[in-house]
BATI-540629 format. One record per residue (C-alpha): residue number from 1; x, z, y. Coordinates in nm, 4 decimals, padded with zeros to 6 digits. Layout:
BEGIN
REC    i         x         z         y
REC  NUM         X         Z         Y
...
END
This chain:
BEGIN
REC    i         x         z         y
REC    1   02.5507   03.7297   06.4481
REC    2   02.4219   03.7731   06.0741
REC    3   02.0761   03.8103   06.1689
REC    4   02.0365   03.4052   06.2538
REC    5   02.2657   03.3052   05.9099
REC    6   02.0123   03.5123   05.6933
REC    7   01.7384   03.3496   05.8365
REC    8   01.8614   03.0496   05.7685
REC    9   01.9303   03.1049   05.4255
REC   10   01.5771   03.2431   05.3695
REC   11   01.4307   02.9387   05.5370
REC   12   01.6500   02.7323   05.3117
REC   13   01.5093   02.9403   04.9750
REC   14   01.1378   02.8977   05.0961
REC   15   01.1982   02.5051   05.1305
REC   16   01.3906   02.4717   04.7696
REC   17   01.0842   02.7063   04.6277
REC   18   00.8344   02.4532   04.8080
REC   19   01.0271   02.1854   04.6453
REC   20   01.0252   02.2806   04.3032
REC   21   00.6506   02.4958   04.2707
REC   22   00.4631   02.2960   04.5450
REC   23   00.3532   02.0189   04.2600
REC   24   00.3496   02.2299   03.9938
REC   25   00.0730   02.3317   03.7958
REC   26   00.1897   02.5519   03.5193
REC   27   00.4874   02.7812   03.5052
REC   28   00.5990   02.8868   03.1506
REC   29   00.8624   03.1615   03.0998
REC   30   01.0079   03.2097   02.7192
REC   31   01.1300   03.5882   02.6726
REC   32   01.3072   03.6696   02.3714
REC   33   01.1460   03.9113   02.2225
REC   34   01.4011   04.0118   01.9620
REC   35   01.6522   04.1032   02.2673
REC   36   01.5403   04.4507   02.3979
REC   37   01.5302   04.5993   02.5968
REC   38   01.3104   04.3381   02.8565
REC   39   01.4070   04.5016   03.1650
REC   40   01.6547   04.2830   03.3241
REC   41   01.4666   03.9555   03.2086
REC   42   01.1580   04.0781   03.3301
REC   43   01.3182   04.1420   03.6873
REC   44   01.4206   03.7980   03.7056
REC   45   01.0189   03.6962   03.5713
REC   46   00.8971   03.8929   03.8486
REC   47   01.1199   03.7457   04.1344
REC   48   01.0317   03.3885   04.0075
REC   49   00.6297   03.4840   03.9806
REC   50   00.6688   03.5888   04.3383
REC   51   00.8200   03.2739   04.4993
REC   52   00.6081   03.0731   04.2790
REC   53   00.2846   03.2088   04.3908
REC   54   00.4375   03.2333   04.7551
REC   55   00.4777   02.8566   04.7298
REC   56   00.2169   02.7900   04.5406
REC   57  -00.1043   03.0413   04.4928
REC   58  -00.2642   02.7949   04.2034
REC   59  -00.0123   02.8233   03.9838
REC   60  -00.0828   02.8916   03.5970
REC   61   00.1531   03.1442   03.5371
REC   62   00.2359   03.1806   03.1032
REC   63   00.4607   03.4090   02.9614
REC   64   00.5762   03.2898   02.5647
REC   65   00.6930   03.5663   02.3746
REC   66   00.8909   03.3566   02.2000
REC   67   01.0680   03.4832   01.8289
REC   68   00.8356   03.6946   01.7023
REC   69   00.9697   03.6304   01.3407
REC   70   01.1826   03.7766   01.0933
REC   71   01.2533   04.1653   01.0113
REC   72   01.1148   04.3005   01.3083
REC   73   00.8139   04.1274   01.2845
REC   74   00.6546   04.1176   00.9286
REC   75   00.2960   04.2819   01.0460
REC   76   00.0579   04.1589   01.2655
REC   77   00.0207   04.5021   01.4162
REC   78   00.4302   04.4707   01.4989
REC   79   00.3704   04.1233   01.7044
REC   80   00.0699   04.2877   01.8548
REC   81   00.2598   04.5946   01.9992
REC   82   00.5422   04.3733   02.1222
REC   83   00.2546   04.1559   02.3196
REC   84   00.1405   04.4564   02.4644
REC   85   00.4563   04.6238   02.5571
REC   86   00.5492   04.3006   02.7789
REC   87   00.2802   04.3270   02.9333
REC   88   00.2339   04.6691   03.0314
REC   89   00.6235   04.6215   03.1720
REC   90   00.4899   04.3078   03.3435
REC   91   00.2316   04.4925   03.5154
REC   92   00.5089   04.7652   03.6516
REC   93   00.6943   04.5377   03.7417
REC   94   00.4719   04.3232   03.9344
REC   95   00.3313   04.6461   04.0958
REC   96   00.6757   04.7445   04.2114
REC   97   00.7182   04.4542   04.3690
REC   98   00.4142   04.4683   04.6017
REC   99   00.1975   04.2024   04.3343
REC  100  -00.1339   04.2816   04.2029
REC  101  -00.1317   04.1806   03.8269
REC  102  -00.4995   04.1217   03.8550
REC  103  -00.4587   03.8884   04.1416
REC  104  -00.1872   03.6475   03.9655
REC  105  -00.3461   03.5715   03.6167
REC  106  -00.1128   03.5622   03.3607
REC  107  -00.1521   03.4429   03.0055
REC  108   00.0518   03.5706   02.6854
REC  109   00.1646   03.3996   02.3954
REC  110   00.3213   03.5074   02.0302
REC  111   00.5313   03.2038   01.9352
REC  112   00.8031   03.1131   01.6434
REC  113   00.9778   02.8193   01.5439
REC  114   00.8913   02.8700   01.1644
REC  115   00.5073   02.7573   01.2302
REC  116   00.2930   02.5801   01.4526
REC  117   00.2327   02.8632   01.7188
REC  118   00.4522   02.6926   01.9532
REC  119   00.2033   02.3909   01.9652
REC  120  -00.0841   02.6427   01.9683
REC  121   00.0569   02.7370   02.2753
REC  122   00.1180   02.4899   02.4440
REC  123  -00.1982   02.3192   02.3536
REC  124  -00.3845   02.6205   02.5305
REC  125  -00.1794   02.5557   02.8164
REC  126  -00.2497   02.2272   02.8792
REC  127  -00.6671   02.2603   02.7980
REC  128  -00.6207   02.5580   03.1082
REC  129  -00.4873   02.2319   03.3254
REC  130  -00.7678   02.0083   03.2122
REC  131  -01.1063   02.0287   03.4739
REC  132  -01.3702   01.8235   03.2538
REC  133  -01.2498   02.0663   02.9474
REC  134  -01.6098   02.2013   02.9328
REC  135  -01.7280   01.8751   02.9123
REC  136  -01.4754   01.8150   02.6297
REC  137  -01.5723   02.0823   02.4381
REC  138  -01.9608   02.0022   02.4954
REC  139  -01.9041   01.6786   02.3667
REC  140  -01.7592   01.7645   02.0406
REC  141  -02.0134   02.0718   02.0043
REC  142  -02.2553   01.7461   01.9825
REC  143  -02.0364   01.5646   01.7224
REC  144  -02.0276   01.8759   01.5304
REC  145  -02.3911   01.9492   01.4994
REC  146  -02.5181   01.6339   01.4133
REC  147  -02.2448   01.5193   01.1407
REC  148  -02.2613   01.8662   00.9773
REC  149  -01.8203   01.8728   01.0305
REC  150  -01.6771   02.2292   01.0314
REC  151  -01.4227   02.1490   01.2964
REC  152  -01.3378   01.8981   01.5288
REC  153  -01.0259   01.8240   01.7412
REC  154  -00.9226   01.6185   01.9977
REC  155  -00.5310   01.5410   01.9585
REC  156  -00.2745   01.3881   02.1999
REC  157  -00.0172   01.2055   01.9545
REC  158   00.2323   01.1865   02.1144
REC  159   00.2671   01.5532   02.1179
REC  160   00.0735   01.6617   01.8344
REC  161  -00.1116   01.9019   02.0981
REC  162  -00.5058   01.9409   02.0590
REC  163  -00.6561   01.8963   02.4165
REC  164  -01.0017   02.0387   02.3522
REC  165  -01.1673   02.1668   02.0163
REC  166  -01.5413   02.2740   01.9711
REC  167  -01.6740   02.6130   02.0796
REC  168  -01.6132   02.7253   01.7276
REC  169  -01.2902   02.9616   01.6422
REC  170  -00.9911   02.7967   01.5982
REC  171  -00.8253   02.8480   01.2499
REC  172  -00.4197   02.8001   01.2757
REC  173  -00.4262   02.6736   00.9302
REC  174  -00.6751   02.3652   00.9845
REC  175  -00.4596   02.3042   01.3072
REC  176  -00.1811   02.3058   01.1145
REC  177  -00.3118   02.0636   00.8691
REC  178  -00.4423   01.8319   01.1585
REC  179  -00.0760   01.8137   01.2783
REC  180   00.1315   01.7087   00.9343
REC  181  -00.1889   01.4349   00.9144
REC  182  -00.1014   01.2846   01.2478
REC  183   00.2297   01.2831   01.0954
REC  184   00.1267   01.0784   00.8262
REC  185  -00.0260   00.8176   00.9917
REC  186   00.2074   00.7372   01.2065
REC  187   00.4600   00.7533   00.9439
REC  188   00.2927   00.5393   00.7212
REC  189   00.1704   00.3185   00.9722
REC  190   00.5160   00.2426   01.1131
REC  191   00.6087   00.0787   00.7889
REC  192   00.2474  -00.0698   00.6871
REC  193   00.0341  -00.0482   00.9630
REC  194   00.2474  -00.2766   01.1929
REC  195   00.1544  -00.6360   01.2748
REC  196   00.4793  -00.8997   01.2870
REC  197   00.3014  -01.1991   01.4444
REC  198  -00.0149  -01.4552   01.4213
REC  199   00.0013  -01.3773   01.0328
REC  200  -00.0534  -00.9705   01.0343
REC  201  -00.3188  -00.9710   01.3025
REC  202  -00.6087  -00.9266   01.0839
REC  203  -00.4211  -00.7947   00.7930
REC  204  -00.5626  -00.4890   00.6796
REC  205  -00.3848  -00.2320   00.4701
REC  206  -00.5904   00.0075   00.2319
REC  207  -00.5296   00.2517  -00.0160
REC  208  -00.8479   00.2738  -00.2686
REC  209  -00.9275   00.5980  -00.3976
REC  210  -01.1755   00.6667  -00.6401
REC  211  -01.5684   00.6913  -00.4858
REC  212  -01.7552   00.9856  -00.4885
REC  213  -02.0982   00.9844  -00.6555
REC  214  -02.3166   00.6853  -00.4484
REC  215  -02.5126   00.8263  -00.1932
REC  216  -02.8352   00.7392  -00.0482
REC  217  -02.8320   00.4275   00.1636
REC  218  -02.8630   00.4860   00.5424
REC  219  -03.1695   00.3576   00.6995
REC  220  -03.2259   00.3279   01.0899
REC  221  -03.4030   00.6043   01.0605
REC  222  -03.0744   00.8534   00.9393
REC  223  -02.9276   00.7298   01.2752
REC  224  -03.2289   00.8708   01.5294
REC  225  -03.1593   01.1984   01.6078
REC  226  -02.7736   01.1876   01.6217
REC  227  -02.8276   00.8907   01.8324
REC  228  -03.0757   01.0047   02.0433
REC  229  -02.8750   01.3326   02.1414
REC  230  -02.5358   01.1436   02.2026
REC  231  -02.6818   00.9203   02.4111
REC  232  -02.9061   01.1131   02.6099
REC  233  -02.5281   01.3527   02.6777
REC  234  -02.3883   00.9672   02.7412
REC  235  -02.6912   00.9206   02.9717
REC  236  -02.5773   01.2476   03.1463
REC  237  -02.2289   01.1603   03.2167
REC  238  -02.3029   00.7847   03.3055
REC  239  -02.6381   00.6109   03.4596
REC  240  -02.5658   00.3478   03.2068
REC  241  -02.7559   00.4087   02.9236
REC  242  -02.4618   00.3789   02.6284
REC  243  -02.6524   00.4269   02.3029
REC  244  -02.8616   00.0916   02.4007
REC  245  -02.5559  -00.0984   02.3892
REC  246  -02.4786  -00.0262   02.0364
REC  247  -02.6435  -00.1497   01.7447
REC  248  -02.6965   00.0727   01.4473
REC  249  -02.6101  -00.0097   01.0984
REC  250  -02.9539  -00.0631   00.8385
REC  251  -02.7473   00.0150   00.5147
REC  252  -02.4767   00.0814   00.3307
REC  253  -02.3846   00.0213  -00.0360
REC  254  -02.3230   00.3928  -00.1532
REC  255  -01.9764   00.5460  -00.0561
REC  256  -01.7965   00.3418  -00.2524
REC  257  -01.6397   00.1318  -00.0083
REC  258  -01.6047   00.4020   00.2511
REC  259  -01.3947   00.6100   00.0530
REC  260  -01.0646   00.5172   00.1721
REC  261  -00.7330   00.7424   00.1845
REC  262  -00.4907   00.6310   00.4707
REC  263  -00.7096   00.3674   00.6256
REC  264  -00.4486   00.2109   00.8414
REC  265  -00.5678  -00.1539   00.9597
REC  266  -00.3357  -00.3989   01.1758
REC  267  -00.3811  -00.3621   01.5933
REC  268  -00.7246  -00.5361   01.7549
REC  269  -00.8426  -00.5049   02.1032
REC  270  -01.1170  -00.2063   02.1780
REC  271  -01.4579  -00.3671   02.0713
REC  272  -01.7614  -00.2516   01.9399
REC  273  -01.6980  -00.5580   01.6874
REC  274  -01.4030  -00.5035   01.5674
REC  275  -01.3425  -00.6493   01.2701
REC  276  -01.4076  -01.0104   01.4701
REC  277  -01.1270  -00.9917   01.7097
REC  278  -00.7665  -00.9752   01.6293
REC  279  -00.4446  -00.8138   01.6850
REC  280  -00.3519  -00.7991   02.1038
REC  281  -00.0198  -00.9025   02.1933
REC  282   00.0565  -00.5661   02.3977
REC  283  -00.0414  -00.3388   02.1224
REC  284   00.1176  -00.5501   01.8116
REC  285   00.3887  -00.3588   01.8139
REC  286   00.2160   00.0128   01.7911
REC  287   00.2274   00.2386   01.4801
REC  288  -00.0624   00.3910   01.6663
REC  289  -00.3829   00.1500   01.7677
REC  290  -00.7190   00.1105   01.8383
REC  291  -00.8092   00.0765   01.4679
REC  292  -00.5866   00.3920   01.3125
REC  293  -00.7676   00.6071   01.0898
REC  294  -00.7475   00.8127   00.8249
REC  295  -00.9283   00.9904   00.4833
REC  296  -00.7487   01.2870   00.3178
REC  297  -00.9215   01.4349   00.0424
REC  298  -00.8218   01.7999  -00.0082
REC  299  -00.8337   01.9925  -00.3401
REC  300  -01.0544   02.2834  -00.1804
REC  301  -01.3223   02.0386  -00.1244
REC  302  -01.2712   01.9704   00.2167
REC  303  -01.2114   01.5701   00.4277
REC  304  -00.9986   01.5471   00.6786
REC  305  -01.0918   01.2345   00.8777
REC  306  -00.8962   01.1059   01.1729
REC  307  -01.0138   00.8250   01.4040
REC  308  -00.8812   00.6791   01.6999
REC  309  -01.0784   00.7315   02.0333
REC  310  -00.7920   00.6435   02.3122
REC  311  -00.5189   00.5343   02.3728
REC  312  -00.2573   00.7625   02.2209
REC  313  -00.5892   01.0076   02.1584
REC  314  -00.7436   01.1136   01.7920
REC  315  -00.9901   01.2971   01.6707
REC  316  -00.9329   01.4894   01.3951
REC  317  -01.2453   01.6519   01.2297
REC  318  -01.2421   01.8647   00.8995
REC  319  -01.5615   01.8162   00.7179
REC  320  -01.7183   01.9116   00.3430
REC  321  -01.7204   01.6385   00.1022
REC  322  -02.0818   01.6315   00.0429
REC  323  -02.1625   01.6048   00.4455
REC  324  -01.8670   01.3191   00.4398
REC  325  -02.0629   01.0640   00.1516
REC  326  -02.2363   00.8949   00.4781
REC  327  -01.9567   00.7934   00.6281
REC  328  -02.1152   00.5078   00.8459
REC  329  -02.3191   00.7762   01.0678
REC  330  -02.0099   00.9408   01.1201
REC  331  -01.8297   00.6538   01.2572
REC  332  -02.0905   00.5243   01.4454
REC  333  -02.1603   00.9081   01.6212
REC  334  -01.7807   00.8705   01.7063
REC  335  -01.8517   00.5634   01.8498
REC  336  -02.0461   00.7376   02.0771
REC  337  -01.8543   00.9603   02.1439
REC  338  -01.6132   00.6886   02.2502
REC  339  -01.8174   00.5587   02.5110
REC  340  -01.9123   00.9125   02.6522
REC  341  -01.5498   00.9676   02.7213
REC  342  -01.4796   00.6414   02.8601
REC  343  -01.8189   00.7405   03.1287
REC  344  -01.5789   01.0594   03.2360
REC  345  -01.5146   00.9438   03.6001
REC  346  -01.2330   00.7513   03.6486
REC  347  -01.0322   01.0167   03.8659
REC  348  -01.0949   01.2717   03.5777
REC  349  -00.9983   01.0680   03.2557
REC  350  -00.8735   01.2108   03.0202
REC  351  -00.4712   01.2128   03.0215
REC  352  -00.3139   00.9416   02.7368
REC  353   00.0054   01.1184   02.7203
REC  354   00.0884   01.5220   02.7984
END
């Protein structure tokens, strides 16, 4: 008797489905968009949609329309009309096949191997997966507002994706330039950056650039309102009351020490002190550590300043020269961000690796 065999089989399908979508939280599928027409790839996206949401009705479902490059694509307008064509056939297709298109969100992406849209893409993917991401984004909002930066980003390394950005728009450029910086310092920092024993823990490598003109010195008083607003969105976060625990700077000597291009100092354990405690054994051996940073100077007036908030995370902020001269309030507003992060609950971190 078939009947029984076909059963089987379909039981069989629904428990390999289960197996493979149950856990997952994000499918992607990469359509070639220089191989027209779509219909017979788009039959096989809509029979994998459909067992995935069958197994799994959370799923993030993301469609990359992947080679959007070369002859065929020149314009805007042509990558534009491509988006929209897959997606008015993803629509028929899904409605042939019983699905409501508005019931399964799906997200589109235009990507190409020649820039950084891939990354782009994938970076929105992941921030979609991330549940304190509004929190994220509030927090750098903060940073933002009361350093005067133009854009901040918060970078996995690893990956060179940006897990959250502020509420500002995203330029592809600046992203791009973000990217080929964490490049740089992990580059350089392999070969420099790297302690080899007792005798490179506190060894510090700098590159000296020449100072901009001396700035003001920074009083307590330059540190009250930045203070007072990360802390209070500390306060919110945690009971604890963070900006208490840190101790503002009274001055510094100008910017002439500050200015620094490819700051990359030797490994020490997290601390608000620093530059008192020495290289740890675990992380000796890391191009990337708790004291990474960074200072690139651009030629359109613009600072690109990267500083390391967790493990295997940077931020990356892009700031105007004349808002970067007090670069002690920066750091020490980063500091708190540092601590508001580390007040994200426990079973919410946020992830060290993607």
């Amino acid at each position: 008797e078939p009947q029984p065999q076909q059963q089987q089989q379909q039981q069989q399908s629904h428990d390999y489905d289960d197996q493979i979508f149950s856990k997952a939280t994000a499918l992607i599928f990469v359509l070639d968009a220089q191989d027209e027409p779509y219909d017979h790839v788009l039959q096989s996206f809509t029979d994998t949609v459909t067992r995935a949401v069958r197994a799994n009705p959370t799923i993030a479902v993301e469609v990359f329309v992947h080679k959007v490059d070369g002859e065929l694509f020149l314009s805007d307008e042509a990558k534009y009309d491509c988006r929209r064509d897959v997606m008015q056939q993803v629509a028929d297709e899904l409605a042939d096949a019983g699905l409501s298109h508005d019931a399964i969100p799906i997200s589109y992406h235009l990507t190409s191997i020649y820039d950084h849209s891939v990354f782009e893409a994938f970076s929105r993917v992941v921030q979609r997966l991330i549940p304190e991401l509004p929190t994220l984004e509030h927090l750098l909002n903060v940073l933002v507002s009361t350093c005067s930066m133009e854009k901040a980003y918060l970078f996995d390394v690893a990956s060179k994706l940006y897990i959250s950005t502020d509420s500002s728009p995203v330029d592809m450029q600046s992203v791009e330039l973000c990217s080929d910086m964490i490049d740089v310092v992990l580059d350089v920092s392999g070969i420099y950056g790297m302690g080899a024993g007792s005798g490179a823990k506190n060894a510090k490598k700098q590159v000296q650039v020449p100072s901009l003109e001396n700035g003001d010195e920074i009083g307590e008083e330059g540190f009250a309102e930045p203070l007072s607003e990360v802390g209070m969105l500390g306060n919110e976060l945690n009971d604890n009351d963070g900006a208490d625990d840190l101790e503002s700077p009274s001055s510094v000597d100008g910017a002439g020490e500050d200015e620094l291009l490819g700051k990359l100092i030797g490994q020490s354990a997290p601390s608000e002190e620093v530059e008192d405690e020495g290289v740890t054994d675990a992380d000796a051996g890391s191009a990337y550590d708790s004291e990474s940073s960074s200072t690139i100077h651009l030629s359109n007036g613009m600072v690109l300043y990267l500083k390391e908030v967790d493990t295997m995370l940077a931020l990356v902020c892009l700031t105007r020269t004349e808002n970067f001269k007090k670069k002690s309030l920066i750091n020490y507003n980063i500091g708190c961000l540092k601590k508001a992060l580390r007040a994200l609950p426990q079973s919410q971190n946020v992830p060290a690796s993607i």
